[in-house]
C-alpha positions as CSV (number, residue, x, y, z in Angstrom):
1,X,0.0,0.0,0.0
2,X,1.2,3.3,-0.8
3,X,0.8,6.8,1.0
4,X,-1.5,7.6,-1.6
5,X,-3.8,4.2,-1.4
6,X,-3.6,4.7,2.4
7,X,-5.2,8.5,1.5
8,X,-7.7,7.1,-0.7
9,X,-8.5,4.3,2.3
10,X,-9.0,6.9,4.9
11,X,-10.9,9.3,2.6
12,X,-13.3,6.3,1.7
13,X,-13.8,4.9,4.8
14,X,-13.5,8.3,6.9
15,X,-16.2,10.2,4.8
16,X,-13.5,12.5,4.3
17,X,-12.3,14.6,1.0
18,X,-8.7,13.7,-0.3
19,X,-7.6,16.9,1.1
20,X,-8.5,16.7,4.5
21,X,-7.5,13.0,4.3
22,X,-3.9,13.6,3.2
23,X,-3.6,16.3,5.8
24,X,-4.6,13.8,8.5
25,X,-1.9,11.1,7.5
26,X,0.9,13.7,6.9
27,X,0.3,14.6,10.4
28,X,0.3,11.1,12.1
29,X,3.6,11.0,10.1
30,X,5.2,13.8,10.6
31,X,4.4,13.4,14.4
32,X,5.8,10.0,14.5
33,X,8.9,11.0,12.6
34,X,9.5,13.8,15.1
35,X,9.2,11.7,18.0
36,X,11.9,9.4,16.7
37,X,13.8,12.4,16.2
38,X,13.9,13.2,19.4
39,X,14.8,9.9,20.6
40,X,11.3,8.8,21.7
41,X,9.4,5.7,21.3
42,X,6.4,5.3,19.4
43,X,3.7,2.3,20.9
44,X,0.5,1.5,19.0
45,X,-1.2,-1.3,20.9
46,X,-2.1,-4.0,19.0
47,X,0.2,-3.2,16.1
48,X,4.0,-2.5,17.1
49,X,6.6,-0.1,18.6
50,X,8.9,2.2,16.7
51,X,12.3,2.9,18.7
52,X,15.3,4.2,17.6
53,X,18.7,2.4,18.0
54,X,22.5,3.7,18.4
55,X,25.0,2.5,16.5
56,X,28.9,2.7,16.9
57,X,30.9,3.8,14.3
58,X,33.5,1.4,13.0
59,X,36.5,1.0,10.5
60,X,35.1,-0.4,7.5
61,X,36.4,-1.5,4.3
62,X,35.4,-0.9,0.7
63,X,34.4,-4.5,-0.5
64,X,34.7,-2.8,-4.0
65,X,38.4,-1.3,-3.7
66,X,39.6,-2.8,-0.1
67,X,40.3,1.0,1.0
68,X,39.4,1.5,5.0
69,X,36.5,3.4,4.9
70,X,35.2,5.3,8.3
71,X,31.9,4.6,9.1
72,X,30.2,7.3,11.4
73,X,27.7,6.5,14.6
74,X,24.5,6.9,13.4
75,X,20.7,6.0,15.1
76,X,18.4,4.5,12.7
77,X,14.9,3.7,13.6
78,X,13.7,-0.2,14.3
79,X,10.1,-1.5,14.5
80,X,8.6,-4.3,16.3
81,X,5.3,-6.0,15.3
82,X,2.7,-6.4,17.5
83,X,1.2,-9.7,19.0
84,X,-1.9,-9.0,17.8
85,X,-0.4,-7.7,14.1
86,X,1.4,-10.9,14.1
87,X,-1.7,-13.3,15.0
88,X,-3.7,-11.3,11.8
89,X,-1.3,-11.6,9.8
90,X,-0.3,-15.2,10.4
91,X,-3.9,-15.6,9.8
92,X,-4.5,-14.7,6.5
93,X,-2.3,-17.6,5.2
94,X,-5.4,-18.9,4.2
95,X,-5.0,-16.3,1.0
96,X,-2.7,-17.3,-1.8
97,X,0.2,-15.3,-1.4
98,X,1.2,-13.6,-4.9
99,X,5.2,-14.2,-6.1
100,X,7.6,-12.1,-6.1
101,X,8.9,-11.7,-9.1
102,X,12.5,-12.4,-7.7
103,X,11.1,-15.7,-6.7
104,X,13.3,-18.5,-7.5
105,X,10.4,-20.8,-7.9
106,X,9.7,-22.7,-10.8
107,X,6.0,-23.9,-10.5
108,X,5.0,-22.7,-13.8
Protein backbone atom coordinates (compact mmCIF):
# COMPACT_ATOMS: atom_id res chain seq x y z
CA UNK A 1 0.00 0.00 0.00
CA UNK A 2 1.20 3.35 -0.85
CA UNK A 3 0.84 6.79 1.00
CA UNK A 4 -1.53 7.55 -1.56
CA UNK A 5 -3.80 4.17 -1.45
CA UNK A 6 -3.60 4.75 2.36
CA UNK A 7 -5.20 8.49 1.53
CA UNK A 8 -7.69 7.06 -0.71
CA UNK A 9 -8.50 4.34 2.25
CA UNK A 10 -9.03 6.87 4.93
CA UNK A 11 -10.94 9.26 2.59
CA UNK A 12 -13.35 6.29 1.72
CA UNK A 13 -13.82 4.91 4.77
CA UNK A 14 -13.54 8.30 6.94
CA UNK A 15 -16.19 10.18 4.80
CA UNK A 16 -13.45 12.52 4.32
CA UNK A 17 -12.31 14.56 1.03
CA UNK A 18 -8.67 13.68 -0.35
CA UNK A 19 -7.61 16.94 1.12
CA UNK A 20 -8.48 16.66 4.50
CA UNK A 21 -7.51 13.00 4.28
CA UNK A 22 -3.86 13.62 3.18
CA UNK A 23 -3.64 16.30 5.81
CA UNK A 24 -4.60 13.77 8.53
CA UNK A 25 -1.93 11.09 7.47
CA UNK A 26 0.90 13.69 6.93
CA UNK A 27 0.28 14.63 10.36
CA UNK A 28 0.29 11.05 12.10
CA UNK A 29 3.63 11.00 10.09
CA UNK A 30 5.22 13.79 10.62
CA UNK A 31 4.44 13.39 14.37
CA UNK A 32 5.79 9.96 14.51
CA UNK A 33 8.87 11.03 12.58
CA UNK A 34 9.48 13.85 15.10
CA UNK A 35 9.21 11.70 17.97
CA UNK A 36 11.94 9.42 16.72
CA UNK A 37 13.82 12.39 16.24
CA UNK A 38 13.91 13.19 19.45
CA UNK A 39 14.78 9.94 20.59
CA UNK A 40 11.32 8.81 21.70
CA UNK A 41 9.39 5.73 21.27
CA UNK A 42 6.37 5.30 19.43
CA UNK A 43 3.75 2.26 20.92
CA UNK A 44 0.45 1.51 19.03
CA UNK A 45 -1.23 -1.25 20.86
CA UNK A 46 -2.13 -4.02 18.99
CA UNK A 47 0.15 -3.20 16.05
CA UNK A 48 4.00 -2.51 17.12
CA UNK A 49 6.59 -0.14 18.56
CA UNK A 50 8.86 2.19 16.74
CA UNK A 51 12.34 2.92 18.74
CA UNK A 52 15.27 4.16 17.65
CA UNK A 53 18.72 2.40 17.96
CA UNK A 54 22.50 3.67 18.45
CA UNK A 55 25.00 2.47 16.53
CA UNK A 56 28.89 2.74 16.92
CA UNK A 57 30.94 3.77 14.33
CA UNK A 58 33.48 1.36 13.03
CA UNK A 59 36.45 0.99 10.48
CA UNK A 60 35.07 -0.39 7.55
CA UNK A 61 36.41 -1.45 4.31
CA UNK A 62 35.44 -0.93 0.75
CA UNK A 63 34.45 -4.46 -0.47
CA UNK A 64 34.68 -2.82 -4.04
CA UNK A 65 38.42 -1.33 -3.69
CA UNK A 66 39.58 -2.80 -0.12
CA UNK A 67 40.28 1.05 1.02
CA UNK A 68 39.42 1.52 4.96
CA UNK A 69 36.52 3.39 4.93
CA UNK A 70 35.21 5.27 8.30
CA UNK A 71 31.92 4.58 9.13
CA UNK A 72 30.22 7.32 11.40
CA UNK A 73 27.67 6.48 14.64
CA UNK A 74 24.55 6.86 13.37
CA UNK A 75 20.67 6.00 15.08
CA UNK A 76 18.39 4.46 12.71
CA UNK A 77 14.88 3.73 13.58
CA UNK A 78 13.72 -0.17 14.31
CA UNK A 79 10.14 -1.46 14.45
CA UNK A 80 8.56 -4.35 16.34
CA UNK A 81 5.34 -5.98 15.33
CA UNK A 82 2.67 -6.37 17.46
CA UNK A 83 1.21 -9.70 19.02
CA UNK A 84 -1.92 -8.97 17.79
CA UNK A 85 -0.44 -7.67 14.11
CA UNK A 86 1.38 -10.93 14.07
CA UNK A 87 -1.68 -13.31 14.97
CA UNK A 88 -3.69 -11.29 11.76
CA UNK A 89 -1.27 -11.57 9.76
CA UNK A 90 -0.32 -15.18 10.36
CA UNK A 91 -3.93 -15.58 9.82
CA UNK A 92 -4.52 -14.74 6.49
CA UNK A 93 -2.26 -17.57 5.15
CA UNK A 94 -5.41 -18.88 4.20
CA UNK A 95 -5.03 -16.34 1.03
CA UNK A 96 -2.69 -17.30 -1.84
CA UNK A 97 0.23 -15.29 -1.45
CA UNK A 98 1.22 -13.64 -4.92
CA UNK A 99 5.19 -14.25 -6.05
CA UNK A 100 7.60 -12.07 -6.13
CA UNK A 101 8.88 -11.70 -9.06
CA UNK A 102 12.50 -12.37 -7.70
CA UNK A 103 11.06 -15.73 -6.67
CA UNK A 104 13.34 -18.51 -7.52
CA UNK A 105 10.37 -20.80 -7.86
CA UNK A 106 9.69 -22.68 -10.80
CA UNK A 107 5.97 -23.87 -10.46
CA UNK A 108 4.99 -22.71 -13.77
Amino acid sequence: MTKSELIDALAARGKLTKARAELVVNCVFDSMTEALQNGEGIEIRGFGSFKVKPYEGYDGRNPRTGEAVEVKPKRLPKFKVGKDLERIVDESRAVKPELDADDDSDDE
